[in-house]
Predicted model as a PDB file, atoms N, CA, C, CB and O in Angstrom, pLDDT in the B-factor column:
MODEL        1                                                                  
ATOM      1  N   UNK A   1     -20.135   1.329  -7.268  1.00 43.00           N  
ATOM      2  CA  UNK A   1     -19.230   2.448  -7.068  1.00 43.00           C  
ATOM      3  C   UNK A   1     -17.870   1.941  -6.605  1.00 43.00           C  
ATOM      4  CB  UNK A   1     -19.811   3.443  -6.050  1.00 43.00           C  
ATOM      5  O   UNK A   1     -17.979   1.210  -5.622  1.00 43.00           O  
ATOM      6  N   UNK A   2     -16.838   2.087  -6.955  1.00 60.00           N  
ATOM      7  CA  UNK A   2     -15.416   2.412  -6.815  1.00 60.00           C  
ATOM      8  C   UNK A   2     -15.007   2.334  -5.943  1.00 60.00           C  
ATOM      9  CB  UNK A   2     -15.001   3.327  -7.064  1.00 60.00           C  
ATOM     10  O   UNK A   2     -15.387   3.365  -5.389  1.00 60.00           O  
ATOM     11  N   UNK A   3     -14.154   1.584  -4.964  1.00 71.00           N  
ATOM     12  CA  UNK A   3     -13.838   2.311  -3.368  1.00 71.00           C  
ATOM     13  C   UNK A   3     -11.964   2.639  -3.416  1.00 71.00           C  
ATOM     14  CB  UNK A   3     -14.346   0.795  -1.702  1.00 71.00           C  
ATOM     15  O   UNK A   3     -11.013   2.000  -3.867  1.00 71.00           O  
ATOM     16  N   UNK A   4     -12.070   3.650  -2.869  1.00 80.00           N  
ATOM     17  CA  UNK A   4     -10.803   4.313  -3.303  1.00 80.00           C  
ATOM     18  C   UNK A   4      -9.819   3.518  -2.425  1.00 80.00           C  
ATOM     19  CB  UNK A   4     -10.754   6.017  -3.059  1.00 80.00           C  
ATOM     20  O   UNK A   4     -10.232   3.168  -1.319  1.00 80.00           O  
ATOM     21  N   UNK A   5      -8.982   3.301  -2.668  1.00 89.00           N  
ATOM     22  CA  UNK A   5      -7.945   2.332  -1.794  1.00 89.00           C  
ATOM     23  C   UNK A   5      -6.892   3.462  -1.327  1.00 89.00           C  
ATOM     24  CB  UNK A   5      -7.085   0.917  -2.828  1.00 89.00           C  
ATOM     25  O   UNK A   5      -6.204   4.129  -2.100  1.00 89.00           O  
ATOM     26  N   UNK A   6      -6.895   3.613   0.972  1.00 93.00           N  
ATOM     27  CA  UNK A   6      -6.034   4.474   1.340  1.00 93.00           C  
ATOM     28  C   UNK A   6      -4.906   3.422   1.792  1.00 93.00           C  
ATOM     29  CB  UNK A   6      -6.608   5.517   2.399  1.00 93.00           C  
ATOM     30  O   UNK A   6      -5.512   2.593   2.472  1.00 93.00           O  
ATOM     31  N   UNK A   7      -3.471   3.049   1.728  1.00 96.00           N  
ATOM     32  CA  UNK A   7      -3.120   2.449   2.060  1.00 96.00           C  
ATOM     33  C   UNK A   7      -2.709   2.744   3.827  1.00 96.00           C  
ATOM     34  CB  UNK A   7      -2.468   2.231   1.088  1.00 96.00           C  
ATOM     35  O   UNK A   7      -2.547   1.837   4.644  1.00 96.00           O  
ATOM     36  N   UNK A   8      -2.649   3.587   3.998  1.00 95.00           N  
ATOM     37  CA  UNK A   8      -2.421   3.973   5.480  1.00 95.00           C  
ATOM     38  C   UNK A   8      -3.509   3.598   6.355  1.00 95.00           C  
ATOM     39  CB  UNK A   8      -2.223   5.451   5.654  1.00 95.00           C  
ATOM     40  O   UNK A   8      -3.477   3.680   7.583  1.00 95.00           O  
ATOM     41  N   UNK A   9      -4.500   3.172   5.636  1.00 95.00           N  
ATOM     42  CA  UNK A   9      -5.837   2.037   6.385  1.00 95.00           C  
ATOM     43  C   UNK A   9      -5.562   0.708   6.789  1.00 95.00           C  
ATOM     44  CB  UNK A   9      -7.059   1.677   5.374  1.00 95.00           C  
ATOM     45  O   UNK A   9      -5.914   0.070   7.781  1.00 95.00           O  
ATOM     46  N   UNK A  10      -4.726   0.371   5.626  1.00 96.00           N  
ATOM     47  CA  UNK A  10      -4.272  -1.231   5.510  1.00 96.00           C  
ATOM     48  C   UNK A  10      -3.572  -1.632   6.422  1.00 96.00           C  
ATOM     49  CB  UNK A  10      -3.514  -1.636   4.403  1.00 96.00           C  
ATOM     50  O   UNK A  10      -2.710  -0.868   6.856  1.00 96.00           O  
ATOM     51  N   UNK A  11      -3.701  -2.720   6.891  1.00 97.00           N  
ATOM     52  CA  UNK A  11      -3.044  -3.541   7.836  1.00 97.00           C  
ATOM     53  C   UNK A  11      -1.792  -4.217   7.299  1.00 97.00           C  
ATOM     54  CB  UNK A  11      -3.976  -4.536   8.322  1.00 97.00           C  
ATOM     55  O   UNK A  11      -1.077  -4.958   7.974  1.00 97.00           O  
ATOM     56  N   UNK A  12      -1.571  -3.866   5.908  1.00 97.00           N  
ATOM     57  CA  UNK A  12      -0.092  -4.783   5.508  1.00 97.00           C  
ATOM     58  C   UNK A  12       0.830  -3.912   5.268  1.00 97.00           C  
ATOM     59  CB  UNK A  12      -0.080  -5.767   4.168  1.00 97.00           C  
ATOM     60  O   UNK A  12       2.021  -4.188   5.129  1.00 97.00           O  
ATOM     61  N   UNK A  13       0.037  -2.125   5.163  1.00 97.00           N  
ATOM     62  CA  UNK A  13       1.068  -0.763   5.186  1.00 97.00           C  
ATOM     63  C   UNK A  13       1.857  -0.691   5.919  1.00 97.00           C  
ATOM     64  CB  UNK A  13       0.648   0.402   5.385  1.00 97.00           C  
ATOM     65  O   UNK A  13       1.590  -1.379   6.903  1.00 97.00           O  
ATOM     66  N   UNK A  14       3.064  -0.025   6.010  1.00 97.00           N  
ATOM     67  CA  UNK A  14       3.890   0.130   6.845  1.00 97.00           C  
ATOM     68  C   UNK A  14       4.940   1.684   6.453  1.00 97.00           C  
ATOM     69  CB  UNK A  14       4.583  -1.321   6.878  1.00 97.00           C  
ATOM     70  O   UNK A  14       5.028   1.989   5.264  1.00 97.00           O  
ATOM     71  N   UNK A  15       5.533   2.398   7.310  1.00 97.00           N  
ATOM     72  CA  UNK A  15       6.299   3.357   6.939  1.00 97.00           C  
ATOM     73  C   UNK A  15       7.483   3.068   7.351  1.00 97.00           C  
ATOM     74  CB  UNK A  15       5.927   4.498   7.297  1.00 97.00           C  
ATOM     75  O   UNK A  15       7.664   2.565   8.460  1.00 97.00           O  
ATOM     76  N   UNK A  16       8.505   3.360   6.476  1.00 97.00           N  
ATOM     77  CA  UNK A  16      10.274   2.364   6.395  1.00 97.00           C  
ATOM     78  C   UNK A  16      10.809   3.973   7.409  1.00 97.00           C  
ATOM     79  CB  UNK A  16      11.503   2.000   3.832  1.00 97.00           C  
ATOM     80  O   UNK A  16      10.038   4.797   7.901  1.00 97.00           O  
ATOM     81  N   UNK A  17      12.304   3.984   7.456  1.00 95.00           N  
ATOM     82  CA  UNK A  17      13.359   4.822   7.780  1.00 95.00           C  
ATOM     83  C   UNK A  17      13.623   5.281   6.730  1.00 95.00           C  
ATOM     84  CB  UNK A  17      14.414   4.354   8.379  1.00 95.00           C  
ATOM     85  O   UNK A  17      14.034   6.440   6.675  1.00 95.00           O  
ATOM     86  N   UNK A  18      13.458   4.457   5.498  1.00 96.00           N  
ATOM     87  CA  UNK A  18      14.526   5.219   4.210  1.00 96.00           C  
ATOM     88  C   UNK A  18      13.529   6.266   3.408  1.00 96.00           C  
ATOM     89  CB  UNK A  18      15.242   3.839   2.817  1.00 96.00           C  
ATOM     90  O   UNK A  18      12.530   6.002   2.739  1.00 96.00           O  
ATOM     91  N   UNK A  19      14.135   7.543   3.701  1.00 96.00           N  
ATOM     92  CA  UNK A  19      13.920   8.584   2.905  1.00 96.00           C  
ATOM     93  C   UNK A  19      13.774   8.523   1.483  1.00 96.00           C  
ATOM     94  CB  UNK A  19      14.766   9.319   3.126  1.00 96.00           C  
ATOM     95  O   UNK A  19      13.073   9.310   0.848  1.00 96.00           O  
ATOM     96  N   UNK A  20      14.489   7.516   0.947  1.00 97.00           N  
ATOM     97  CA  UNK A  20      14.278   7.531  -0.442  1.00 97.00           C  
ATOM     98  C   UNK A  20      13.237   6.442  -0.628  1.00 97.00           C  
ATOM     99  CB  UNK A  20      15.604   7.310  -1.273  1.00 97.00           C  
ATOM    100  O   UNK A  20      12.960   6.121  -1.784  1.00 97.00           O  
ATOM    101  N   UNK A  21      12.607   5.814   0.431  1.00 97.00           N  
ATOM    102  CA  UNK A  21      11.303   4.557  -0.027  1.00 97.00           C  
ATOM    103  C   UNK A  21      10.676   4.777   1.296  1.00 97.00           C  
ATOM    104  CB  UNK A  21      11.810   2.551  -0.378  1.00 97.00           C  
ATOM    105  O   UNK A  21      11.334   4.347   2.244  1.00 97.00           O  
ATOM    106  N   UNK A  22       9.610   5.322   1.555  1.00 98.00           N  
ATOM    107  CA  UNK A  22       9.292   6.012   2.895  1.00 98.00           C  
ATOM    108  C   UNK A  22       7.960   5.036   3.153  1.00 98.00           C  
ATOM    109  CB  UNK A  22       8.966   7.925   2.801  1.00 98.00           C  
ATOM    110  O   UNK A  22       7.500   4.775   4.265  1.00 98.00           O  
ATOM    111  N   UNK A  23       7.374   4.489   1.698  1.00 97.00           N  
ATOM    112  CA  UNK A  23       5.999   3.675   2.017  1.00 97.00           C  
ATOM    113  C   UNK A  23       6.373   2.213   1.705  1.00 97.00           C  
ATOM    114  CB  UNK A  23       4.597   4.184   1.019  1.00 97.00           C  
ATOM    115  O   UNK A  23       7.097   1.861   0.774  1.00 97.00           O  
ATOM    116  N   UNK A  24       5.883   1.548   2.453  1.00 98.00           N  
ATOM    117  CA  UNK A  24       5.783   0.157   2.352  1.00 98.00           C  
ATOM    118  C   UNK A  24       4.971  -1.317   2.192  1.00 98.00           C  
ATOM    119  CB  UNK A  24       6.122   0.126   2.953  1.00 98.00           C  
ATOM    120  O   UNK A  24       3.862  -0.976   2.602  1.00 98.00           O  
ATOM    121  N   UNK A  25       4.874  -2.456   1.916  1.00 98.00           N  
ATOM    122  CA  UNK A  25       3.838  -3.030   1.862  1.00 98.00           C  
ATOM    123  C   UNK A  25       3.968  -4.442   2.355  1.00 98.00           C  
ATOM    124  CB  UNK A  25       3.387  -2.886   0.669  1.00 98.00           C  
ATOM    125  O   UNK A  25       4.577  -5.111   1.520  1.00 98.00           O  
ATOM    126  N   UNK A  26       3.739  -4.892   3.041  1.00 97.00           N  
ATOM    127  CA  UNK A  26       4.350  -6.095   3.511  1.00 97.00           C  
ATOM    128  C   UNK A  26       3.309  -7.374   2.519  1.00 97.00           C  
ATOM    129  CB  UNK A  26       4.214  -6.155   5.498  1.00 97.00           C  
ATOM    130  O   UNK A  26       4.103  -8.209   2.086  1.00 97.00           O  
ATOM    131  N   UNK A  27       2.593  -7.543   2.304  1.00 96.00           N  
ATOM    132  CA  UNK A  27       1.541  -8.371   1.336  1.00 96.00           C  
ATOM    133  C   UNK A  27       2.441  -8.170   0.034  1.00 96.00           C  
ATOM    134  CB  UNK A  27      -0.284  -7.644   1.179  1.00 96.00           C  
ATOM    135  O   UNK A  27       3.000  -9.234  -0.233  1.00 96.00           O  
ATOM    136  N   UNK A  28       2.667  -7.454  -0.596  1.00 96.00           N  
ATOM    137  CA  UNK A  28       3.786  -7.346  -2.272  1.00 96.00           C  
ATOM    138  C   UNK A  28       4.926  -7.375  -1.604  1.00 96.00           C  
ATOM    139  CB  UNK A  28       3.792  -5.719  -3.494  1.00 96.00           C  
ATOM    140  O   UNK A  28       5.641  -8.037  -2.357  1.00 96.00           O  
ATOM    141  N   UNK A  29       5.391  -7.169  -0.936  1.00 96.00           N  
ATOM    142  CA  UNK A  29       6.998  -7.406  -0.258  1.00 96.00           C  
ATOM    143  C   UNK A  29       7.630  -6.184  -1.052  1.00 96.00           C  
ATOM    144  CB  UNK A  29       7.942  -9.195  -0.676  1.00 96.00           C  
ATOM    145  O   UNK A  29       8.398  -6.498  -1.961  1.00 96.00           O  
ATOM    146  N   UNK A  30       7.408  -4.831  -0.828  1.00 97.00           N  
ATOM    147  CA  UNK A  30       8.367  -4.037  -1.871  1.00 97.00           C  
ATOM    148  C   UNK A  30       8.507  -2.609  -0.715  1.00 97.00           C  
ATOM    149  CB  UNK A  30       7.434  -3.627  -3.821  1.00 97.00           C  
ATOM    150  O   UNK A  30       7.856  -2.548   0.328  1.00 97.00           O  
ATOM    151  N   UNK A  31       8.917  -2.163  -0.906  1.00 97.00           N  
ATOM    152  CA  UNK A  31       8.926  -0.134  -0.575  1.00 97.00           C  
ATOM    153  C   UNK A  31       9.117   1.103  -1.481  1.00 97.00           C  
ATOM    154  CB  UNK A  31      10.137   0.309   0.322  1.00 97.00           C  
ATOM    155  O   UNK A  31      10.130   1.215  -2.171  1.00 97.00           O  
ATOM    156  N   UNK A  32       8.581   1.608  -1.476  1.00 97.00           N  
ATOM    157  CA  UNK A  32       8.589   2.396  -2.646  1.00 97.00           C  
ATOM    158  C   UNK A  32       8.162   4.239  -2.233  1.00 97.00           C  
ATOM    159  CB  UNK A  32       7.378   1.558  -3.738  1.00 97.00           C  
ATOM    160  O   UNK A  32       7.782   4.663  -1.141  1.00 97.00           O  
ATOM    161  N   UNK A  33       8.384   5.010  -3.481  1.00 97.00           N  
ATOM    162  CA  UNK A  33       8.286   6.312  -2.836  1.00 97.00           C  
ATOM    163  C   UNK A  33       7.097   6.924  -3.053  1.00 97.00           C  
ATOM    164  CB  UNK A  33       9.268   7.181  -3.218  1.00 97.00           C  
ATOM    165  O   UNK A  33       6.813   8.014  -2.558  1.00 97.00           O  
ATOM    166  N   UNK A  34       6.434   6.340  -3.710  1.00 96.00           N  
ATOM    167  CA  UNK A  34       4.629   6.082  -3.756  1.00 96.00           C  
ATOM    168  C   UNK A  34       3.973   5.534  -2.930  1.00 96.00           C  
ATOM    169  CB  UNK A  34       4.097   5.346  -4.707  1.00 96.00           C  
ATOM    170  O   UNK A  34       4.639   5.090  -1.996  1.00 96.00           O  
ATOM    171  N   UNK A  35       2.510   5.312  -2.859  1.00 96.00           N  
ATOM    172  CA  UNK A  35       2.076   4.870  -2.273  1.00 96.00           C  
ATOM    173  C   UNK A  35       2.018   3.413  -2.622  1.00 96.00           C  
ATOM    174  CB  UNK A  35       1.274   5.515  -2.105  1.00 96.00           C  
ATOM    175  O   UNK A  35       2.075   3.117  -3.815  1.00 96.00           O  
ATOM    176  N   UNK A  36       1.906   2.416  -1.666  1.00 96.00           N  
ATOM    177  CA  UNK A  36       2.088   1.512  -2.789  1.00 96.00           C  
ATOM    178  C   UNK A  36       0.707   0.710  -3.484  1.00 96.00           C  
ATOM    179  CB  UNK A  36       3.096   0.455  -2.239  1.00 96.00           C  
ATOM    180  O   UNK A  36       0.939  -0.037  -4.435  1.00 96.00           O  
ATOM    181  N   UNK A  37      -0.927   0.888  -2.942  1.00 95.00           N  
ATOM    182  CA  UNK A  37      -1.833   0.939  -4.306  1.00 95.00           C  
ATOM    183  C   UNK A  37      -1.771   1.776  -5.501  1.00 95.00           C  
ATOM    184  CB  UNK A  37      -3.011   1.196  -3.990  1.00 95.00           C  
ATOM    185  O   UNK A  37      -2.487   1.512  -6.467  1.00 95.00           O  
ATOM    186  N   UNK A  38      -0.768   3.010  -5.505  1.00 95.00           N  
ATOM    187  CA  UNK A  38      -0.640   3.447  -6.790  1.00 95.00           C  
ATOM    188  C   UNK A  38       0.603   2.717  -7.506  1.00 95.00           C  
ATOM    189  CB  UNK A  38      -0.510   4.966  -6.762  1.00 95.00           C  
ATOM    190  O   UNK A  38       0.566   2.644  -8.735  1.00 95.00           O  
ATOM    191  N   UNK A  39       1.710   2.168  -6.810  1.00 95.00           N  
ATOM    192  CA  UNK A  39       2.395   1.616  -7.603  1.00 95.00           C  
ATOM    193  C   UNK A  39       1.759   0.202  -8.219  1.00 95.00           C  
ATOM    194  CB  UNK A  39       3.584   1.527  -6.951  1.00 95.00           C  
ATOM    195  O   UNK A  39       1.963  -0.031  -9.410  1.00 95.00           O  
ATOM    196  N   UNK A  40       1.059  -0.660  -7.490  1.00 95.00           N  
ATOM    197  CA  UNK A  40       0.642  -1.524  -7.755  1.00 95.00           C  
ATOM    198  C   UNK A  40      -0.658  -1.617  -9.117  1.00 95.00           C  
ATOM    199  CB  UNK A  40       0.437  -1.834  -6.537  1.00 95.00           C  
ATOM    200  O   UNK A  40      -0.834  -2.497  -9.960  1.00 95.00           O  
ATOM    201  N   UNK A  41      -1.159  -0.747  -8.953  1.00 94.00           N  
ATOM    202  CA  UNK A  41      -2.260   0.504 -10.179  1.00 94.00           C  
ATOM    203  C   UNK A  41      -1.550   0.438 -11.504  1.00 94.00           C  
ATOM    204  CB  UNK A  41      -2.256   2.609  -9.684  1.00 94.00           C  
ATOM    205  O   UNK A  41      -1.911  -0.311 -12.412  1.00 94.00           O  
ATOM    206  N   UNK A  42      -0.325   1.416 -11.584  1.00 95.00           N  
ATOM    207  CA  UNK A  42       0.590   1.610 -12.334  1.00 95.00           C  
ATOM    208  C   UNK A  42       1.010   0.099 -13.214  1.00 95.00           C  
ATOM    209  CB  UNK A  42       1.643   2.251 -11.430  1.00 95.00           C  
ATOM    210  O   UNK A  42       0.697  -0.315 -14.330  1.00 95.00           O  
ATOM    211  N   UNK A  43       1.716  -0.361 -12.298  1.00 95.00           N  
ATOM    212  CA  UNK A  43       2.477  -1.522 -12.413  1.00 95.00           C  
ATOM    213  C   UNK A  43       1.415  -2.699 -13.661  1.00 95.00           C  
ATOM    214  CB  UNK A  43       2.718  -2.171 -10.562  1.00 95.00           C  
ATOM    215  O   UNK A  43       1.641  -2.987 -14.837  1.00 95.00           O  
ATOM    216  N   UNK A  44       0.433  -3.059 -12.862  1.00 94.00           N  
ATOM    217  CA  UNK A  44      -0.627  -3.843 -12.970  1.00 94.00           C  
ATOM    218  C   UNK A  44      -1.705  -3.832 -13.710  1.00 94.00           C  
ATOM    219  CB  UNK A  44      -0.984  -3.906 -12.133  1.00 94.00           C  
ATOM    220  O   UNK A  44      -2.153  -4.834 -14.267  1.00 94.00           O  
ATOM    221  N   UNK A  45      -2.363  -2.324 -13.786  1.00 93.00           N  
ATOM    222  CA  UNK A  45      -3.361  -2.420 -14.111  1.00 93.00           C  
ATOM    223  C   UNK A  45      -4.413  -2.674 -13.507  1.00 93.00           C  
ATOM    224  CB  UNK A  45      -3.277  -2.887 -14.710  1.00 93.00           C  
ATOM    225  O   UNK A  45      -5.551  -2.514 -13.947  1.00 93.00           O  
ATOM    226  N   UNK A  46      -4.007  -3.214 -12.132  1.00 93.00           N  
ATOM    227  CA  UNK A  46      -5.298  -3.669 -11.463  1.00 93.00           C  
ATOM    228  C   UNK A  46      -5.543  -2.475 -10.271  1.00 93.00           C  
ATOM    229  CB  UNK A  46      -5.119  -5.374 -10.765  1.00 93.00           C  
ATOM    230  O   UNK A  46      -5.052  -1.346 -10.280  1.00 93.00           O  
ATOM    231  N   UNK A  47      -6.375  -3.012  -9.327  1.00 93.00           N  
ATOM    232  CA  UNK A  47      -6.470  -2.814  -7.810  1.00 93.00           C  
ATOM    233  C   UNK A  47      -5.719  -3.601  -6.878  1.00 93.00           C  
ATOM    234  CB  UNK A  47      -7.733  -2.991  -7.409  1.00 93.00           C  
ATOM    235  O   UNK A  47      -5.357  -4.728  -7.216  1.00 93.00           O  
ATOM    236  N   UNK A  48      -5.450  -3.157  -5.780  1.00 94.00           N  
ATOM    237  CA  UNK A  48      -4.690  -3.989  -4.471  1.00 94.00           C  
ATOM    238  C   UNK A  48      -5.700  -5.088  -4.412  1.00 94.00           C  
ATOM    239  CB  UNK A  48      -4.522  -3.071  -2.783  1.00 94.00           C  
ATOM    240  O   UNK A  48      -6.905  -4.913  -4.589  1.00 94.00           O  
ATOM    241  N   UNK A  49      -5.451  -5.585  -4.300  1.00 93.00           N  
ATOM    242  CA  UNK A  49      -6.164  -7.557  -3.956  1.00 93.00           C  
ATOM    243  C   UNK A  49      -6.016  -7.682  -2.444  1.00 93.00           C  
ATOM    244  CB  UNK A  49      -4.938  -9.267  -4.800  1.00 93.00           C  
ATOM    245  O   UNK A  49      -6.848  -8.267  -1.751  1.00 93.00           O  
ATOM    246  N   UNK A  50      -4.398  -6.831  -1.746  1.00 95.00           N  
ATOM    247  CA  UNK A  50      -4.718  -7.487  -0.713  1.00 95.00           C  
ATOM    248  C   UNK A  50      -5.003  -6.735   0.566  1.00 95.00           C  
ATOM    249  CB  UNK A  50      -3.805  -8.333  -0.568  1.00 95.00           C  
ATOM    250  O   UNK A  50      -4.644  -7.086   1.690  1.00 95.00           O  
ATOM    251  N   UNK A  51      -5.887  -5.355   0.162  1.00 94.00           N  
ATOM    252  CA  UNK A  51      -6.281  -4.460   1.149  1.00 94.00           C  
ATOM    253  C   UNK A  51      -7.077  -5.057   2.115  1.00 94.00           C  
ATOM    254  CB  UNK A  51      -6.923  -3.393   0.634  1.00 94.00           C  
ATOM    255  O   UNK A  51      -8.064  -5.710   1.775  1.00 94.00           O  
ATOM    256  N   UNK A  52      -6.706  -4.884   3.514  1.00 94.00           N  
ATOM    257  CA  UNK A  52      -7.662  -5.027   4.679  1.00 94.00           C  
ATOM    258  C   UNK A  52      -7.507  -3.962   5.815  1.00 94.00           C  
ATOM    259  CB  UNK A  52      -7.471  -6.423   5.306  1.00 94.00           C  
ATOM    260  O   UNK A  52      -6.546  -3.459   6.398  1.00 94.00           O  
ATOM    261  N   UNK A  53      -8.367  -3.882   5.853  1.00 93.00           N  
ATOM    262  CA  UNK A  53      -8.372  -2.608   6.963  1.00 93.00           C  
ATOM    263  C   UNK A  53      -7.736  -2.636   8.190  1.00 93.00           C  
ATOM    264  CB  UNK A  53      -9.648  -2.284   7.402  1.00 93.00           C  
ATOM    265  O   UNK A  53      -7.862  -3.799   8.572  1.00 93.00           O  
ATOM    266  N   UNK A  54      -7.192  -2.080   8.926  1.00 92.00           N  
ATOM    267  CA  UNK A  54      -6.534  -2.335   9.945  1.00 92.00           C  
ATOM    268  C   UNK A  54      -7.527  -2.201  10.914  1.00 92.00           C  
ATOM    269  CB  UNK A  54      -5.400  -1.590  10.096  1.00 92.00           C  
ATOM    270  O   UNK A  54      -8.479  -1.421  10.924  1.00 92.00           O  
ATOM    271  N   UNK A  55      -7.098  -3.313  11.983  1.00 86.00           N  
ATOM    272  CA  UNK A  55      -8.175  -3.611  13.403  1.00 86.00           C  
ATOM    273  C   UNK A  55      -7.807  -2.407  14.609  1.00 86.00           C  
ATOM    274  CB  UNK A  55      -7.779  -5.491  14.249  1.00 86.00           C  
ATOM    275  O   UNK A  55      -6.739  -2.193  15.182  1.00 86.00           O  
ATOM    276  N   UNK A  56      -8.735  -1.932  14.703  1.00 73.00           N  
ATOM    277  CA  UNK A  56      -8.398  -0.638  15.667  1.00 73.00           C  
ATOM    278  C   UNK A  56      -8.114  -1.441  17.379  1.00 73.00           C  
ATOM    279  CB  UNK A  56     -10.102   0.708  15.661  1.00 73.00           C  
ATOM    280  O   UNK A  56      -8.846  -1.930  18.240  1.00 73.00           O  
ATOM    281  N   UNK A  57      -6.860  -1.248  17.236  1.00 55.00           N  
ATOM    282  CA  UNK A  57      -6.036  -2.210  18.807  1.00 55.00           C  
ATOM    283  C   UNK A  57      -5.785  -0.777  19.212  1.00 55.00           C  
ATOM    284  CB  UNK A  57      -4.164  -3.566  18.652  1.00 55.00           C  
ATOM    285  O   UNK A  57      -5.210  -0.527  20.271  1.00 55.00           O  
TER     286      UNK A  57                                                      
ENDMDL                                                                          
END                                                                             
């Protein structure tokens, strides 16, 4: 089965200041106004490679 990729789980997510690129990804180095496993989806064809869950600190 499939596991749906949330990026706001991920530990390499991040949310910018800029209104016009509000999601971010520090692992692809980009920001974008998507999320960015769907841009990476899009883009690719693939899945995020570099999802990890974030450590609950």
């Amino acid at each position: 089965m499939e596991q749906r990729i949330v990026c706001q789980k991920c530990k390499h997510y991040f949310v910018t200041w800029e209104p016009s690129r509000p999601h971010g990804c520090r692992a692809y180095g980009f920001k974008s106004k998507q999320i960015p496993s769907a841009v990476v989806k899009k883009s690719s064809g693939a899945d995020c490679s570099f999802f990890e869950i974030k450590s609950g600190s």
